[in-house]
N, C-alpha and C positions, 0 to 999 in steps of 0.2 A: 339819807341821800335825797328821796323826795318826799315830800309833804303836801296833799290838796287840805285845804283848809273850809271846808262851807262853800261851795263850788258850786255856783249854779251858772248855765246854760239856757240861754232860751233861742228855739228856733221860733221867729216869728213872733205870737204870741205863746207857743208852747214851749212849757218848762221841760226840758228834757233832764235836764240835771239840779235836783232839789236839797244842796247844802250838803254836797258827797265831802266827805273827810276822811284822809289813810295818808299812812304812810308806806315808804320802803324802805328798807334799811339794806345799806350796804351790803353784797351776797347775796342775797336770798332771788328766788322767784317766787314773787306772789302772783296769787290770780283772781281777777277778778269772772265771776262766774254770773248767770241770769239767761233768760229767754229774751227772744228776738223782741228787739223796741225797748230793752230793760236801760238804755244807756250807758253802755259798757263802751262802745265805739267810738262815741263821743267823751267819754271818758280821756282817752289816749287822744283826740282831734282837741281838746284842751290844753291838755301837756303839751301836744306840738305845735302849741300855736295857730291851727288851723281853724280853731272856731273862737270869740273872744269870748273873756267870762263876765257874765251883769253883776255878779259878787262875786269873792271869795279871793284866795291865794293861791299861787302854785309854789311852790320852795325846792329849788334844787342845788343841794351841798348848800348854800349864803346866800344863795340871786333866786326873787322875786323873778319869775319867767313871765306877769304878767304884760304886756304888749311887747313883747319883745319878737322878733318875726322868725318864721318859721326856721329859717335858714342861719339865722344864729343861735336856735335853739340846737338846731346839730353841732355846729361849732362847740357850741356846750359842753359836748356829749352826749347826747340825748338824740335816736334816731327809731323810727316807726317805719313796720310792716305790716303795712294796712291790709286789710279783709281784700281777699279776690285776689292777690299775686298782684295784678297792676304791674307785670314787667312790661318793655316796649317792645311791642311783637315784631318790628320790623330793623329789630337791631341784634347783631349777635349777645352771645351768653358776655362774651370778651366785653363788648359797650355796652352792656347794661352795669355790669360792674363796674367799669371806669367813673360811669356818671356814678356811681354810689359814692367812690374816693373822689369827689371835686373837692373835696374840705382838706386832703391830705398836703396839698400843696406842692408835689412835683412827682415828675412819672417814675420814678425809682422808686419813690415811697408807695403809690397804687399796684405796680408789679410786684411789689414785696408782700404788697398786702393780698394781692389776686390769688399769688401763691398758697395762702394762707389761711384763705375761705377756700380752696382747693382742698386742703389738708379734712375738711369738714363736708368735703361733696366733691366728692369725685366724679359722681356721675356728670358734674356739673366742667370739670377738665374733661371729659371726654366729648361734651356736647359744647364744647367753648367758641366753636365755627361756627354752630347751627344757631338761627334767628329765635327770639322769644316766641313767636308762633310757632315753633312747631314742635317745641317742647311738649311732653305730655304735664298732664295737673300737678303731678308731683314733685317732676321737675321745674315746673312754674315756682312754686311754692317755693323749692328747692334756692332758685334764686333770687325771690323776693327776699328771703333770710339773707342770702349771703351780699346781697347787694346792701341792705341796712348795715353790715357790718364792714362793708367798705368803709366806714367814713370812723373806725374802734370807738363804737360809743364804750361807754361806762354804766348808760340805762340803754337798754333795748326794748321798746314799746314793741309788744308781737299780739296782733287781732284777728283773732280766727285760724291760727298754722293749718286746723285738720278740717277746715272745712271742704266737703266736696272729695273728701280722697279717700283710698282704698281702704278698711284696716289695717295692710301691713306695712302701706305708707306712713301712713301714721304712726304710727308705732315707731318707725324709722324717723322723723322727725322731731320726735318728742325725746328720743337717744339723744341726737345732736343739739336739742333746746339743755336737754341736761348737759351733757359735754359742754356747751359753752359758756353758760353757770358756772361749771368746774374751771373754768381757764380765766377765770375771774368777770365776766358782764353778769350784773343784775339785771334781770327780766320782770316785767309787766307783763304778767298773760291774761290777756283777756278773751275767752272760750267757752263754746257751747256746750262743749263735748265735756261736762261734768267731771266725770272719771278719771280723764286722763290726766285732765287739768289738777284736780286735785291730786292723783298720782303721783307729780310731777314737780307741784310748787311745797315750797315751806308754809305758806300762809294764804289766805284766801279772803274773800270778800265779797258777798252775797248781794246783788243789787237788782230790785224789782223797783218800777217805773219809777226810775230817776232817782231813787234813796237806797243807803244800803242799811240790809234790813236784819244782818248776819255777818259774825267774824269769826277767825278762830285760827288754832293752827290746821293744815288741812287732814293730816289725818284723823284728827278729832270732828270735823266736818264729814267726810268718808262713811261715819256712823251716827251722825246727826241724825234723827226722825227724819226731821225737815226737810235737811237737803234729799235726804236717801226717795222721800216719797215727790218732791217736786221737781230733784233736777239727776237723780239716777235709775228712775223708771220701774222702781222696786213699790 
């Protein structure tokens, strides 16, 4: 489904991204895992077009996504839940999801779809009056997810889902990253939080400043030395 190919990034003069290469395959959730500054974020801000690349390839299904713009890269099917929620605080739960469906093409097809990220957050039909401010964290989160899925990707880029939230929200959001796996979206996780992440995904991908440095499937990761002593605190 997607392919980076030698993928470099540079902000500036700084190389953030040093000839990163993976794939997805259709189904699965892989994750890509590392510490703060590892370029995991920029990672997904590639795929979506948001930063250009000084080399390499992106391939998604037969289309080179290289300068293609961000907003036909959703068209694609291809939609990102960047780090921080980034809902619009001054707009209800109801418009922040609409703007997620502007790709669907008319208001039957976004209320069908509202319904339907409903089905997956409820909490989020109960609070559909109330503005993005004054949601709590996890409800933030809550509809930064369901608003990428306004627009039915087929890839879901998801950055950071557990940052900043409780345990049992978390916990609670990584059910529904699975559930939506199951109903057929392939996920991009890229996460700090080691454990869950690998919990979580089929396969993973280990990336320290800009290269990745580790692959595997993840439960065999789970019990790596490596990972176990650098990124699950054992």
């Amino acid at each position: 489904m997607l392919e980076l190919e030698n993928v470099i990034v540079h902000y500036g003069p700084v190389r953030a991204l040093k000839g990163v290469s993976f794939r997805v395959e259709t189904g699965e959730i892989v994750g890509i895992l590392g510490a703060n500054g590892a370029g995991k974020s920029t990672v997904l801000r590639a795929i979506s077009g948001l930063v250009p690349l000084a080399e390499g390839r992106i391939v998604f299904g037969d289309e080179d996504l290289g300068g293609v713009a961000p907003h036909r890269i959703v068209e694609r099917g291809v939609t990102h839940c960047p780090e921080g929620r980034r809902v619009f605080p001054e707009c209800t739960v109801l418009e922040n999801l609409e703007m997620g469906g502007y790709t669907l093409g008319s208001r039957a097809a976004v209320r069908e779809n509202i319904e339907r990220v409903f089905e997956y957050f409820p909490r989020l039909k109960e609070r559909r009056r109330q503005l993005g401010a004054t949601l709590s964290g996890g409800e933030q989160q809550m509809l930064g997810v369901a608003r990428a899925l306004m627009s039915r990707p087929r890839l879901l880029l998801l950055d950071e889902p557990s940052l900043g939230l409780a345990p049992r929200i978390v916990e609670q959001i990584f059910e529904i990253v699975q559930r939506i796996n199951r109903d057929g979206v392939t996920i991009l996780l890229v996460e700090q939080n080691a454990y869950e992440a690998l919990q979580v995904s089929h396969r993973s991908y280990v990336l320290e400043t800009g290269s990745i440095i580790l692959s595997g499937e993840s439960r065999d990761l789970l019990e790596d030395p490596r990972v176990v002593e650098a990124y699950l605190g054992v």
